[in-house]
ZADO-1210 file (C-alpha; in nm, 4 decimals, padded with zeros to 6 digits):
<atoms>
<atom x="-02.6556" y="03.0274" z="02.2549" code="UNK" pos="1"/>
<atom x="-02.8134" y="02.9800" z="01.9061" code="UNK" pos="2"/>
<atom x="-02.6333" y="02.7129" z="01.7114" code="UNK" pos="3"/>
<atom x="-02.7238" y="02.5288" z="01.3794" code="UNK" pos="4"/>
<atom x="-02.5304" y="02.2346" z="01.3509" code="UNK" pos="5"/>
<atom x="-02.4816" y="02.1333" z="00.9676" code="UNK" pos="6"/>
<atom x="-02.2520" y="01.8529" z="00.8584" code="UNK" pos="7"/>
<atom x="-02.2813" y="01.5695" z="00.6220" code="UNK" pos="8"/>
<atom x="-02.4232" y="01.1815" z="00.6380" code="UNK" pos="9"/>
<atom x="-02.1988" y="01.0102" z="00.8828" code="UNK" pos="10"/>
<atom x="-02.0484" y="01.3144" z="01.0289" code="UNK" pos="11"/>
<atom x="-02.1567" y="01.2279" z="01.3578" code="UNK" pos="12"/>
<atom x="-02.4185" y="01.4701" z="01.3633" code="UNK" pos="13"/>
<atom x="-02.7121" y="01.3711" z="01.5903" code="UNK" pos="14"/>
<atom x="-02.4209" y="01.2358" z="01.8493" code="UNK" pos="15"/>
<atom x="-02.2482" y="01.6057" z="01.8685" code="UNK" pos="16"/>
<atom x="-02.5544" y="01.7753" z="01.8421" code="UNK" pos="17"/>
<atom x="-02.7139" y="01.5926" z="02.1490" code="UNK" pos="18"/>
<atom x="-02.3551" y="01.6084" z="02.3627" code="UNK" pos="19"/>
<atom x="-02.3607" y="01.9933" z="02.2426" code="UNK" pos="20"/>
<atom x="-02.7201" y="02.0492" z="02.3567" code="UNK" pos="21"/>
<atom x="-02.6674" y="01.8950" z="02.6624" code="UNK" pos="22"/>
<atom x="-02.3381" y="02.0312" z="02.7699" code="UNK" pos="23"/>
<atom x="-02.4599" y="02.3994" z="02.6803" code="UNK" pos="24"/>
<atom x="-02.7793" y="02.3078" z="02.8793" code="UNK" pos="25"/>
<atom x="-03.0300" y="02.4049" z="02.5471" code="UNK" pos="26"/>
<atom x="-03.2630" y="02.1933" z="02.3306" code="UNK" pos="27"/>
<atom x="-03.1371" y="01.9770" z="02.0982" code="UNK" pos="28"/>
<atom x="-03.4664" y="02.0617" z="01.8438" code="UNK" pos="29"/>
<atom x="-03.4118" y="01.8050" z="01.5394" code="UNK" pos="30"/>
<atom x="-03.5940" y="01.7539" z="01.2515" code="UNK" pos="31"/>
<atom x="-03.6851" y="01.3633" z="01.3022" code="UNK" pos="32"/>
<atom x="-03.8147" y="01.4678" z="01.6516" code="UNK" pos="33"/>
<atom x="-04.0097" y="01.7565" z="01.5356" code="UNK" pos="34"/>
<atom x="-04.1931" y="01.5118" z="01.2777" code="UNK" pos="35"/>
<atom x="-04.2563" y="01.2382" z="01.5352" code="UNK" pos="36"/>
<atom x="-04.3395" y="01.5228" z="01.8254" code="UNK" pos="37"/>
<atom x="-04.6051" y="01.6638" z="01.6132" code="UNK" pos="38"/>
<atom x="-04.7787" y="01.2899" z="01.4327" code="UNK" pos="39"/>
<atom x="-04.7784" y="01.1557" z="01.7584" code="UNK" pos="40"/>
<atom x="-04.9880" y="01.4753" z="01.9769" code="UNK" pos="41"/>
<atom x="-05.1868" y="01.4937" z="01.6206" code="UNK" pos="42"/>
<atom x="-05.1525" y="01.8449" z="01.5672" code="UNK" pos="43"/>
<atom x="-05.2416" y="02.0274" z="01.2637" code="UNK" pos="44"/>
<atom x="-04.8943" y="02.0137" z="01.1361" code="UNK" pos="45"/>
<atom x="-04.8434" y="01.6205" z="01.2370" code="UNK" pos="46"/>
<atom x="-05.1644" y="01.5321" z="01.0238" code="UNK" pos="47"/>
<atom x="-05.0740" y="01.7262" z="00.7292" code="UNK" pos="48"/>
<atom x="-04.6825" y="01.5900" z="00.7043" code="UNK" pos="49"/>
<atom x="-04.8557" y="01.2344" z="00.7333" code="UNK" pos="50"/>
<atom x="-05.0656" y="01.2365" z="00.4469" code="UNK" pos="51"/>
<atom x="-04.7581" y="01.3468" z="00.2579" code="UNK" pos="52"/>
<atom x="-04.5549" y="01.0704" z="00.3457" code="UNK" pos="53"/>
<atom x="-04.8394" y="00.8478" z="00.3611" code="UNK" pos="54"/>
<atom x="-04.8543" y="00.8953" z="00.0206" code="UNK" pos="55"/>
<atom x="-04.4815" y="00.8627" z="-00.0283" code="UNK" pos="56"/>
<atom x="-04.4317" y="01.2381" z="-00.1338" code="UNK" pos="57"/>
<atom x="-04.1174" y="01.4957" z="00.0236" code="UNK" pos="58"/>
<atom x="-04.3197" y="01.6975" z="00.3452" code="UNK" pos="59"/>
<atom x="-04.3363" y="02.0586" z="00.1956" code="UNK" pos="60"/>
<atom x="-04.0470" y="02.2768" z="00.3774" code="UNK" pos="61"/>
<atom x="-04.3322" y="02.5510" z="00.4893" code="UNK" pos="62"/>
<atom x="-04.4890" y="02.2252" z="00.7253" code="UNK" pos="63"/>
<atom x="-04.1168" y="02.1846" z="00.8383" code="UNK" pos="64"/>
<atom x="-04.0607" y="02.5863" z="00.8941" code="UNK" pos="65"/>
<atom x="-04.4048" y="02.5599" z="01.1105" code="UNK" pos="66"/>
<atom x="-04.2841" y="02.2739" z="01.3492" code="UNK" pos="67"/>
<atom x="-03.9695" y="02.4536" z="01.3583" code="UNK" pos="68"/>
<atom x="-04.1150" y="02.7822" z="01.4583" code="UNK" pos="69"/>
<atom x="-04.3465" y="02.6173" z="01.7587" code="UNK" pos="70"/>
<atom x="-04.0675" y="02.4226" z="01.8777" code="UNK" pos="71"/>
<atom x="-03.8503" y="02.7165" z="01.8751" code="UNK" pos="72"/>
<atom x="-04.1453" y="02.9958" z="02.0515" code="UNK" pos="73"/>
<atom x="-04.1333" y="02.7136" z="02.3521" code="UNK" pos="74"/>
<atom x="-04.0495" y="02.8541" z="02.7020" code="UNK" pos="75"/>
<atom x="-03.7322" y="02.5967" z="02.7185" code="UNK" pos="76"/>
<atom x="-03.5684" y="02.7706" z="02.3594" code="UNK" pos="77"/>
<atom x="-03.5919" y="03.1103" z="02.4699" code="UNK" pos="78"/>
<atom x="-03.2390" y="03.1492" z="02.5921" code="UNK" pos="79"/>
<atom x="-03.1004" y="02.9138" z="02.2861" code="UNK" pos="80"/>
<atom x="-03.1358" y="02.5978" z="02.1017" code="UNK" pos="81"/>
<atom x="-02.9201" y="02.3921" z="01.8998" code="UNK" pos="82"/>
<atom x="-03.0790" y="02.2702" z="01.5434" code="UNK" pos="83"/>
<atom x="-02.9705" y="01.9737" z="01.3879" code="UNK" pos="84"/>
<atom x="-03.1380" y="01.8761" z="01.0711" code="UNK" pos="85"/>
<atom x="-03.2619" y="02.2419" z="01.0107" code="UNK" pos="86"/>
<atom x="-03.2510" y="02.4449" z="00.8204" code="UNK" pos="87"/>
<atom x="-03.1825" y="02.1966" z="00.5454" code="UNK" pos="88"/>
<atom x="-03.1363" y="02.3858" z="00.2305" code="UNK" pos="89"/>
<atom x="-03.1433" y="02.7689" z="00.1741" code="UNK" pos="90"/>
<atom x="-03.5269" y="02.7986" z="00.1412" code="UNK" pos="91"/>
<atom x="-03.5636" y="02.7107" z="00.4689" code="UNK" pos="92"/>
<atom x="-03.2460" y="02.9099" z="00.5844" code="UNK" pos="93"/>
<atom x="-03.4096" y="03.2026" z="00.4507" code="UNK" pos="94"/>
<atom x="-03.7473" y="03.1661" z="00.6786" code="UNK" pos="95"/>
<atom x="-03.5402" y="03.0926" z="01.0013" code="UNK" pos="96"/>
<atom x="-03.4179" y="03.4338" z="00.9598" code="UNK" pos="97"/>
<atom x="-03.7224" y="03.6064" z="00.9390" code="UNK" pos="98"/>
<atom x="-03.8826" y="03.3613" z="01.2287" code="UNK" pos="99"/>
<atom x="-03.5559" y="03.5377" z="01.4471" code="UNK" pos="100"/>
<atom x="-03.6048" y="03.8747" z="01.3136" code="UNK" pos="101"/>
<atom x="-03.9683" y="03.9190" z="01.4304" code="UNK" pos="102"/>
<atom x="-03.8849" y="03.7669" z="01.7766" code="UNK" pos="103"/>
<atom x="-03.5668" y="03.9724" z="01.7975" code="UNK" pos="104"/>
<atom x="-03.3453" y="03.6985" z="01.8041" code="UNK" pos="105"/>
<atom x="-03.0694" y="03.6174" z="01.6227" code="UNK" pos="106"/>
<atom x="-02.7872" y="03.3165" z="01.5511" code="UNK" pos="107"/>
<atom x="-02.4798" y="03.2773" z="01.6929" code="UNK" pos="108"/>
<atom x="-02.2675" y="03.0255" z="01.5148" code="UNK" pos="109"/>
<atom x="-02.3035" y="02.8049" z="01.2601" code="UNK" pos="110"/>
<atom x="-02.1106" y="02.4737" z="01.3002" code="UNK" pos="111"/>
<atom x="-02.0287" y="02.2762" z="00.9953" code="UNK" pos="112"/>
<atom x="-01.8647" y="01.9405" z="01.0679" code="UNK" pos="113"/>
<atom x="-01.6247" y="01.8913" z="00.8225" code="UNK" pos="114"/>
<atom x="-01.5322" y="01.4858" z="00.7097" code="UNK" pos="115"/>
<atom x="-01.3960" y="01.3128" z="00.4162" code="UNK" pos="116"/>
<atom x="-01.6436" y="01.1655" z="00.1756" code="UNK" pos="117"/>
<atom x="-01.4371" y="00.8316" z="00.1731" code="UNK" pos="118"/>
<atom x="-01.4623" y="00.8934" z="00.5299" code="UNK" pos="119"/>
<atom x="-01.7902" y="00.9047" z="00.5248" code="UNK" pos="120"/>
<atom x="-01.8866" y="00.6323" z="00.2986" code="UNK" pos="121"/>
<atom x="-01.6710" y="00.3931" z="00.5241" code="UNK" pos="122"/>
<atom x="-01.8036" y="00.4679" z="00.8488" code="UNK" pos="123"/>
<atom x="-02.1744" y="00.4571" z="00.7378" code="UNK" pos="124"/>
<atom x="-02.1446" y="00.1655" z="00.4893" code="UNK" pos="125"/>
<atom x="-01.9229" y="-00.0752" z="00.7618" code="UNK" pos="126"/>
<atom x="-02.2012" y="-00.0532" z="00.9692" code="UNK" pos="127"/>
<atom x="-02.3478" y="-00.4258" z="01.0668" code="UNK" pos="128"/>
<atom x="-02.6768" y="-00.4640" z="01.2825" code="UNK" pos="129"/>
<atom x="-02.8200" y="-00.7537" z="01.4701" code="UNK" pos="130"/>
<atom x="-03.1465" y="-00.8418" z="01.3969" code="UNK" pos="131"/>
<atom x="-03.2144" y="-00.9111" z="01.7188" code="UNK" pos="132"/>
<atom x="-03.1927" y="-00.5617" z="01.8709" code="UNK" pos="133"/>
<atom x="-03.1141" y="-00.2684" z="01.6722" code="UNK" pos="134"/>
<atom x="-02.9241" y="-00.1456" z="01.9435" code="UNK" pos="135"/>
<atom x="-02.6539" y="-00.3726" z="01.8949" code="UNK" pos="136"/>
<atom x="-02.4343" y="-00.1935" z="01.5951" code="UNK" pos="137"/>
<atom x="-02.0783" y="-00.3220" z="01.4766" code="UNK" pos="138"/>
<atom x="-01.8226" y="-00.1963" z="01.2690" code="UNK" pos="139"/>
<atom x="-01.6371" y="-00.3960" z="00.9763" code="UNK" pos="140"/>
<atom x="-01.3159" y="-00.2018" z="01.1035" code="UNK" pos="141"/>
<atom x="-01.4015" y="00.0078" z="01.4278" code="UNK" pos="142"/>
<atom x="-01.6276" y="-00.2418" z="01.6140" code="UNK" pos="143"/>
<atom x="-01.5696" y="-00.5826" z="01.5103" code="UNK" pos="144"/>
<atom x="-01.8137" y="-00.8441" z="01.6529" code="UNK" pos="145"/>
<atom x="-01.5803" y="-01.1633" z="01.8363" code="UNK" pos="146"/>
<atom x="-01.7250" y="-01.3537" z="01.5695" code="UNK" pos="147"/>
<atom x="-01.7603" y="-01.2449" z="01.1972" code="UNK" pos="148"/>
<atom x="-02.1376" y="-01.2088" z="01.1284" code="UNK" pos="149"/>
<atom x="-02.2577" y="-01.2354" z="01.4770" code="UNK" pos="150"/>
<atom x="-02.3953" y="-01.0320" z="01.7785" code="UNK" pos="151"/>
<atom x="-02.1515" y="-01.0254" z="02.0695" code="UNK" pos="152"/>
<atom x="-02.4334" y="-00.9772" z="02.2816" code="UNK" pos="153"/>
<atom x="-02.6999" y="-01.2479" z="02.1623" code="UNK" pos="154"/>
<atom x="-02.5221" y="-01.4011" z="01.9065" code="UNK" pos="155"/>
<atom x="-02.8354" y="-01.3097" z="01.6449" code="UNK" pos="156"/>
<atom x="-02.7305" y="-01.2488" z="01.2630" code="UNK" pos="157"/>
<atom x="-02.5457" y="-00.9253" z="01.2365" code="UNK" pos="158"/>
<atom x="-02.6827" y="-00.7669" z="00.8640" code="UNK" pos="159"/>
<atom x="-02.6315" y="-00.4623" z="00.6616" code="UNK" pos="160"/>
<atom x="-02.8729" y="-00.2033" z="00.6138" code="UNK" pos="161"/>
<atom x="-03.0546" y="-00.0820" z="00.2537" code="UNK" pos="162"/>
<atom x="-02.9606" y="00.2262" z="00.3853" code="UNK" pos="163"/>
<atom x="-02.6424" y="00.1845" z="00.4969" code="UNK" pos="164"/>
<atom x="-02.5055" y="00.0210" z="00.1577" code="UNK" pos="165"/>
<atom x="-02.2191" y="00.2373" z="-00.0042" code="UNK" pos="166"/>
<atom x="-02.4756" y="00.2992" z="-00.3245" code="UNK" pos="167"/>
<atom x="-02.7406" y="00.4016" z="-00.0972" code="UNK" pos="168"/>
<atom x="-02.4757" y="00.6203" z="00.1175" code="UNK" pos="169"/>
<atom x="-02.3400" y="00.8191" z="-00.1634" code="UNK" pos="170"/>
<atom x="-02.6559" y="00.8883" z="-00.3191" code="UNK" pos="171"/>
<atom x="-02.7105" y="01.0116" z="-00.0151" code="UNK" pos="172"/>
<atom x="-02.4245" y="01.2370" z="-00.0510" code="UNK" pos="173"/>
<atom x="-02.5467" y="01.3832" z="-00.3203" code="UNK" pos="174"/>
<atom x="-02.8381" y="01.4895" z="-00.2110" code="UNK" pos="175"/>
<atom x="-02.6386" y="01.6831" z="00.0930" code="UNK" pos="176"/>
<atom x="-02.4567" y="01.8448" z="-00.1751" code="UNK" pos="177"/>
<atom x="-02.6955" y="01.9405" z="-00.3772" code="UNK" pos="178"/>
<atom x="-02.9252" y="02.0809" z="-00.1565" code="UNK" pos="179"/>
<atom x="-02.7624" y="02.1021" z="00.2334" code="UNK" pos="180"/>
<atom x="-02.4268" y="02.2375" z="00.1163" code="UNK" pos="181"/>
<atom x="-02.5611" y="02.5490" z="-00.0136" code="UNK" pos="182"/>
<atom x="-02.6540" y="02.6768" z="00.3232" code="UNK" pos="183"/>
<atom x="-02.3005" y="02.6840" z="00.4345" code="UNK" pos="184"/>
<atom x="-02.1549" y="02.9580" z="00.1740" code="UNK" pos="185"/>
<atom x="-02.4973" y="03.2026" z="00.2802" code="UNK" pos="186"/>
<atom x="-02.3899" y="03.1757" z="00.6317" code="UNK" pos="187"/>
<atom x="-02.0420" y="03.2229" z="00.5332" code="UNK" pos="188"/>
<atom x="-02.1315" y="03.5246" z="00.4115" code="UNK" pos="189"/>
<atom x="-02.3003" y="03.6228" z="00.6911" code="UNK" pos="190"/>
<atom x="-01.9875" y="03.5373" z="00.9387" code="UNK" pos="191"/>
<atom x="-02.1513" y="03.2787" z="01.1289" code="UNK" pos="192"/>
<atom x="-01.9965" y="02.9672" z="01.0204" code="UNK" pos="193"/>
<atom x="-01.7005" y="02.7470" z="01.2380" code="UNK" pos="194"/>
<atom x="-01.6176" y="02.4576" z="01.1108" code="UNK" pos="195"/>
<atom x="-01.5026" y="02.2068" z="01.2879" code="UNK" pos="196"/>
<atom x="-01.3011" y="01.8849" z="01.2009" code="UNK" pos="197"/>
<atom x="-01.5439" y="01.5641" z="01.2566" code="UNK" pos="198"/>
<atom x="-01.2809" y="01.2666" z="01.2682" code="UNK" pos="199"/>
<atom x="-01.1460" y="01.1480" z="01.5926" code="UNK" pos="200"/>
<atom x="-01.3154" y="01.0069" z="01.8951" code="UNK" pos="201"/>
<atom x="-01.6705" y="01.1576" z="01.9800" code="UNK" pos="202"/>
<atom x="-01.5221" y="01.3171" z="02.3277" code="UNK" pos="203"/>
<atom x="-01.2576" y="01.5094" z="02.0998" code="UNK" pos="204"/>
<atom x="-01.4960" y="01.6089" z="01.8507" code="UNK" pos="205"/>
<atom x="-01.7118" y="01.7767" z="02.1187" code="UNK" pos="206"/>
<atom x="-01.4352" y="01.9527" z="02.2439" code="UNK" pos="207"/>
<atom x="-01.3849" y="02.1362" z="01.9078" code="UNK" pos="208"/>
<atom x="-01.7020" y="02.2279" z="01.8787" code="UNK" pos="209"/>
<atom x="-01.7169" y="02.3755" z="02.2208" code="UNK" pos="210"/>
<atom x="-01.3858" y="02.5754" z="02.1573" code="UNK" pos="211"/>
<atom x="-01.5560" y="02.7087" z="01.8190" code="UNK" pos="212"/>
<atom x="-01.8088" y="02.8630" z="01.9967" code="UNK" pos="213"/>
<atom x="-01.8016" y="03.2324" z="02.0386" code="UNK" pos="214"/>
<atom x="-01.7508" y="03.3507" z="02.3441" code="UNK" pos="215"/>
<atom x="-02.0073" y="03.5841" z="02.5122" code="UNK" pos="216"/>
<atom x="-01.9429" y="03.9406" z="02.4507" code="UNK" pos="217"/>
<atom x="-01.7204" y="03.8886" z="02.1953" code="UNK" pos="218"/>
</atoms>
Protein backbone atom coordinates (compact mmCIF):
# COMPACT_ATOMS: atom_id res chain seq x y z
CA UNK A 1 0.00 0.00 0.00
CA UNK A 2 1.12 3.49 -1.18
CA UNK A 3 -0.50 6.20 0.87
CA UNK A 4 0.20 10.03 1.12
CA UNK A 5 -1.27 11.32 4.06
CA UNK A 6 -2.13 15.19 3.64
CA UNK A 7 -4.10 17.14 6.23
CA UNK A 8 -3.71 20.44 7.86
CA UNK A 9 -1.69 21.92 11.15
CA UNK A 10 -3.28 20.19 14.06
CA UNK A 11 -5.01 17.55 12.15
CA UNK A 12 -3.36 14.95 13.95
CA UNK A 13 -1.16 14.13 11.25
CA UNK A 14 2.18 12.64 12.42
CA UNK A 15 -0.09 10.60 15.19
CA UNK A 16 -2.33 8.84 12.25
CA UNK A 17 0.37 8.64 10.01
CA UNK A 18 2.64 6.65 12.49
CA UNK A 19 -0.59 4.38 13.86
CA UNK A 20 -1.30 3.97 9.91
CA UNK A 21 2.29 2.96 9.12
CA UNK A 22 2.45 0.72 11.76
CA UNK A 23 -0.83 -1.03 11.58
CA UNK A 24 -0.34 -1.57 7.67
CA UNK A 25 3.21 -2.81 8.61
CA UNK A 26 5.04 0.03 5.99
CA UNK A 27 7.34 3.01 6.64
CA UNK A 28 6.11 5.90 7.99
CA UNK A 29 8.84 8.13 5.62
CA UNK A 30 8.28 11.89 6.91
CA UNK A 31 9.73 14.86 5.94
CA UNK A 32 11.30 16.00 9.49
CA UNK A 33 12.90 12.47 9.59
CA UNK A 34 14.19 12.54 6.16
CA UNK A 35 16.00 15.99 7.05
CA UNK A 36 17.41 14.75 10.37
CA UNK A 37 18.19 11.03 8.71
CA UNK A 38 20.27 12.61 6.11
CA UNK A 39 22.29 15.85 8.48
CA UNK A 40 22.96 13.40 10.92
CA UNK A 41 24.82 10.28 8.42
CA UNK A 42 26.23 13.62 6.53
CA UNK A 43 25.28 12.70 3.22
CA UNK A 44 25.44 14.83 0.25
CA UNK A 45 21.88 15.81 0.59
CA UNK A 46 22.14 16.40 4.63
CA UNK A 47 25.11 18.92 4.00
CA UNK A 48 23.51 20.80 1.32
CA UNK A 49 19.86 21.29 3.23
CA UNK A 50 22.14 22.54 6.22
CA UNK A 51 23.79 25.30 4.72
CA UNK A 52 20.34 26.39 3.62
CA UNK A 53 18.91 26.53 6.86
CA UNK A 54 22.06 27.46 8.37
CA UNK A 55 21.65 30.41 6.64
CA UNK A 56 17.98 30.72 7.49
CA UNK A 57 16.77 30.18 3.79
CA UNK A 58 13.52 27.50 2.66
CA UNK A 59 15.64 23.90 1.64
CA UNK A 60 15.03 23.87 -2.23
CA UNK A 61 12.12 21.14 -2.96
CA UNK A 62 14.64 19.24 -5.59
CA UNK A 63 17.01 18.46 -2.06
CA UNK A 64 13.59 17.32 -0.54
CA UNK A 65 12.50 15.19 -3.86
CA UNK A 66 16.21 13.55 -3.49
CA UNK A 67 15.81 12.41 0.23
CA UNK A 68 12.47 11.40 -0.74
CA UNK A 69 13.53 9.29 -3.64
CA UNK A 70 16.47 7.35 -1.48
CA UNK A 71 14.21 6.82 1.29
CA UNK A 72 11.63 5.54 -0.96
CA UNK A 73 14.33 3.03 -3.42
CA UNK A 74 15.07 1.38 0.29
CA UNK A 75 14.53 -2.44 0.49
CA UNK A 76 11.85 -1.80 3.51
CA UNK A 77 9.47 0.69 0.91
CA UNK A 78 9.33 -1.64 -1.80
CA UNK A 79 5.99 -3.16 -1.00
CA UNK A 80 4.57 0.47 0.27
CA UNK A 81 5.15 3.43 2.37
CA UNK A 82 3.07 5.94 3.91
CA UNK A 83 4.31 9.80 3.37
CA UNK A 84 3.49 12.31 5.69
CA UNK A 85 4.83 15.72 5.06
CA UNK A 86 5.39 14.92 1.28
CA UNK A 87 4.70 15.86 -1.25
CA UNK A 88 4.03 19.31 0.11
CA UNK A 89 2.84 21.42 -2.69
CA UNK A 90 2.23 20.44 -6.39
CA UNK A 91 5.89 20.89 -7.54
CA UNK A 92 6.85 18.26 -5.59
CA UNK A 93 3.60 16.19 -6.34
CA UNK A 94 4.55 16.38 -9.81
CA UNK A 95 8.23 14.67 -9.30
CA UNK A 96 6.78 11.86 -7.02
CA UNK A 97 5.00 10.81 -10.03
CA UNK A 98 7.68 10.54 -12.27
CA UNK A 99 10.03 8.96 -9.28
CA UNK A 100 6.87 6.03 -9.42
CA UNK A 101 6.64 5.97 -13.07
CA UNK A 102 10.29 4.97 -13.75
CA UNK A 103 10.20 2.34 -10.92
CA UNK A 104 6.80 1.12 -12.07
CA UNK A 105 5.07 1.98 -9.13
CA UNK A 106 2.24 3.77 -8.53
CA UNK A 107 -0.15 5.41 -5.51
CA UNK A 108 -2.90 4.05 -4.02
CA UNK A 109 -4.84 6.52 -1.98
CA UNK A 110 -4.50 9.75 -1.00
CA UNK A 111 -5.82 10.55 2.53
CA UNK A 112 -6.74 14.06 3.34
CA UNK A 113 -7.72 14.60 6.98
CA UNK A 114 -10.34 16.88 6.99
CA UNK A 115 -10.78 19.44 10.42
CA UNK A 116 -12.25 22.71 11.16
CA UNK A 117 -9.95 25.67 11.11
CA UNK A 118 -11.45 26.86 14.54
CA UNK A 119 -10.80 23.37 15.26
CA UNK A 120 -7.61 23.60 14.49
CA UNK A 121 -6.57 26.81 15.92
CA UNK A 122 -7.99 25.53 19.36
CA UNK A 123 -6.35 22.35 19.63
CA UNK A 124 -2.86 23.67 18.58
CA UNK A 125 -3.05 27.08 20.36
CA UNK A 126 -4.46 25.37 23.99
CA UNK A 127 -1.48 23.58 24.02
CA UNK A 128 0.66 24.25 27.47
CA UNK A 129 4.25 22.65 27.97
CA UNK A 130 6.36 22.17 31.02
CA UNK A 131 9.58 23.42 30.90
CA UNK A 132 10.81 20.79 32.59
CA UNK A 133 10.27 18.00 30.04
CA UNK A 134 8.77 18.62 26.79
CA UNK A 135 7.10 15.51 27.07
CA UNK A 136 4.74 16.66 29.48
CA UNK A 137 1.90 18.55 27.17
CA UNK A 138 -1.55 19.90 28.59
CA UNK A 139 -4.54 21.12 27.18
CA UNK A 140 -6.46 24.46 28.27
CA UNK A 141 -9.72 22.31 27.62
CA UNK A 142 -8.75 18.57 26.76
CA UNK A 143 -5.89 18.00 29.27
CA UNK A 144 -6.08 20.25 32.09
CA UNK A 145 -3.08 20.15 34.51
CA UNK A 146 -4.61 19.55 38.55
CA UNK A 147 -3.28 22.85 38.99
CA UNK A 148 -3.63 25.86 36.54
CA UNK A 149 -0.09 26.61 35.21
CA UNK A 150 1.62 23.61 36.52
CA UNK A 151 3.07 20.14 35.53
CA UNK A 152 1.09 17.27 37.04
CA UNK A 153 4.07 15.34 36.84
CA UNK A 154 6.93 17.68 38.32
CA UNK A 155 5.07 20.51 39.10
CA UNK A 156 7.62 22.76 36.68
CA UNK A 157 5.96 25.95 34.91
CA UNK A 158 3.61 24.80 32.24
CA UNK A 159 4.18 27.68 29.14
CA UNK A 160 2.92 28.31 25.73
CA UNK A 161 4.81 27.90 22.72
CA UNK A 162 5.89 30.85 19.92
CA UNK A 163 4.68 28.36 17.81
CA UNK A 164 1.79 27.28 19.23
CA UNK A 165 0.23 30.94 19.71
CA UNK A 166 -3.13 31.37 17.72
CA UNK A 167 -1.17 34.24 15.45
CA UNK A 168 1.58 31.94 14.85
CA UNK A 169 -1.05 28.93 14.19
CA UNK A 170 -3.08 30.63 11.61
CA UNK A 171 -0.32 32.01 9.78
CA UNK A 172 0.46 28.77 9.69
CA UNK A 173 -2.74 28.02 8.07
CA UNK A 174 -2.15 30.00 5.50
CA UNK A 175 0.69 28.78 4.37
CA UNK A 176 -1.13 25.09 4.14
CA UNK A 177 -3.54 26.79 2.04
CA UNK A 178 -1.64 28.43 -0.06
CA UNK A 179 0.70 26.02 -0.96
CA UNK A 180 -0.38 22.25 0.63
CA UNK A 181 -4.03 22.55 -0.37
CA UNK A 182 -3.38 22.61 -3.95
CA UNK A 183 -2.20 19.09 -4.03
CA UNK A 184 -5.51 17.79 -2.98
CA UNK A 185 -7.72 19.00 -6.15
CA UNK A 186 -4.61 17.31 -8.65
CA UNK A 187 -5.12 14.11 -6.88
CA UNK A 188 -8.73 14.59 -6.99
CA UNK A 189 -8.50 14.58 -10.35
CA UNK A 190 -6.60 11.75 -10.53
CA UNK A 191 -9.18 9.60 -8.22
CA UNK A 192 -6.91 8.98 -5.49
CA UNK A 193 -8.09 11.09 -2.76
CA UNK A 194 -10.34 9.76 0.63
CA UNK A 195 -10.88 12.00 2.94
CA UNK A 196 -11.37 11.28 6.10
CA UNK A 197 -12.96 13.21 9.10
CA UNK A 198 -10.01 14.12 11.73
CA UNK A 199 -12.11 15.00 14.99
CA UNK A 200 -12.78 12.40 17.54
CA UNK A 201 -10.48 10.30 19.62
CA UNK A 202 -7.12 9.18 17.87
CA UNK A 203 -8.33 5.26 18.01
CA UNK A 204 -11.54 6.41 15.94
CA UNK A 205 -9.71 8.47 13.64
CA UNK A 206 -7.48 5.50 12.69
CA UNK A 207 -10.28 3.47 12.11
CA UNK A 208 -11.53 5.79 9.29
CA UNK A 209 -8.62 5.92 7.73
CA UNK A 210 -8.22 2.22 7.64
CA UNK A 211 -11.85 1.78 6.24
CA UNK A 212 -10.87 4.48 3.43
CA UNK A 213 -8.39 2.42 2.20
CA UNK A 214 -8.97 0.58 -0.98
CA UNK A 215 -9.22 -2.72 -0.81
CA UNK A 216 -6.84 -5.00 -2.80
CA UNK A 217 -8.11 -5.88 -6.14
CA UNK A 218 -10.56 -3.49 -6.18
Amino acid sequence: MRIVLVGPPGAGKGTQAALLAENLGIPHISTGDLFRANIGQGTELGRKAQEYMRDGRLVPDEITIGMAADRMAQPDAEDGFLLDGFPRNIGQAEALDVMLRETARQLDVVLDLEAPEDEVVKRIAGRRMCRADSSHIFHTEYSKPKNPGRCDHCGAELYQREDDREETVRKRLEVYHQETEPIIDYYRKQDLVASVPALGAVPEVTQRALAALPRRGA
